[in-house]
N, C-alpha and C positions, 0 to 999 in steps of 0.2 A: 364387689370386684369390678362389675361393668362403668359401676358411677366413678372407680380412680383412672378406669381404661380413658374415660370420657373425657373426664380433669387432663389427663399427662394427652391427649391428642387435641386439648383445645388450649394447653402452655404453649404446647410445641409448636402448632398454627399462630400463636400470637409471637413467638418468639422469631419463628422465619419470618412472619409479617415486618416486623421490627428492623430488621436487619434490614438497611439499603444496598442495591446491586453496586450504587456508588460506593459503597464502604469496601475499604480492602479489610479481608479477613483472613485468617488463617487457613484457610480448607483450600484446597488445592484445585486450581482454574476459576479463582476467583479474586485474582490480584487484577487492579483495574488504575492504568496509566492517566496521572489526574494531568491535566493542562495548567497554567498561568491564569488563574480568572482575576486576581488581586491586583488593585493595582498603588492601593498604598497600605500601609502598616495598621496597626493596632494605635500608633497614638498619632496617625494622621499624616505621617511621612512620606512621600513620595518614594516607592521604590526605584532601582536602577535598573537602566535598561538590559533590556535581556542580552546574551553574547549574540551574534548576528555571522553565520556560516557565509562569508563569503565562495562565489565562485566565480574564480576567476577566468580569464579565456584558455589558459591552459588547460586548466580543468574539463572547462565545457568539449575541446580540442582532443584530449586524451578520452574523451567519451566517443564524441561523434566518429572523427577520424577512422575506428577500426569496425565499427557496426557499417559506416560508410563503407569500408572495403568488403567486408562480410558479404553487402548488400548486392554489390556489383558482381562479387566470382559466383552467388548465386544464380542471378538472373542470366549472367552469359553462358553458366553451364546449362539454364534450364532452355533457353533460347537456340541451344548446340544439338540440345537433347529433342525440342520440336522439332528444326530445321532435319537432324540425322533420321527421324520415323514419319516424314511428307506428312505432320500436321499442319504444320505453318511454312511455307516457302514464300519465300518474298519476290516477285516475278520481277526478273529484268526487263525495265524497260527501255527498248532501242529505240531514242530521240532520232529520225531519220529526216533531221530539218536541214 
């Protein structure tokens, strides 16, 4: 009984051995996003170039523009919010030239 226990825990050690982390398998959080390594075919063909995501300034524009505003009603409320509790006061200076 011990000597089949031994056999089925040194299949099963050879059989996970076997398996690569790069292989997608069936068992579940074990799918693995392969990349483009190829870069021609089986009988020597040059593949075609990949689709290519442009971004255009619109794009770039609909990003930055509202994090830009985001960015700003924060700082002036946190700046409201020093100046109103006399952590930061910014001292008027009278140029008496």
């Amino acid at each position: 009984m011990a000597s089949h226990l031994g056999r089925l825990a040194r299949l099963s050690a050879l059989r996970i051995s076997r398996s690569s982390p790069l292989r997608p398998s069936s068992g579940p959080g074990r799918m693995v996003n392969f990349c483009r390594q190829a870069v021609t075919t089986a009988s020597g063909a040059v593949l075609p170039k990949p689709k290519k995501t442009s971004f255009g300034l619109i794009r770039i524009a609909l990003v930055v523009v509202p994090f830009l505003y985001v960015g700003t009603r924060i700082s002036k409320n946190f700046a409201a919010l020093l100046e109103e509790h006399d952590i930061f006061v910014p001292e008027d200076d009278d140029d008496d030239d």
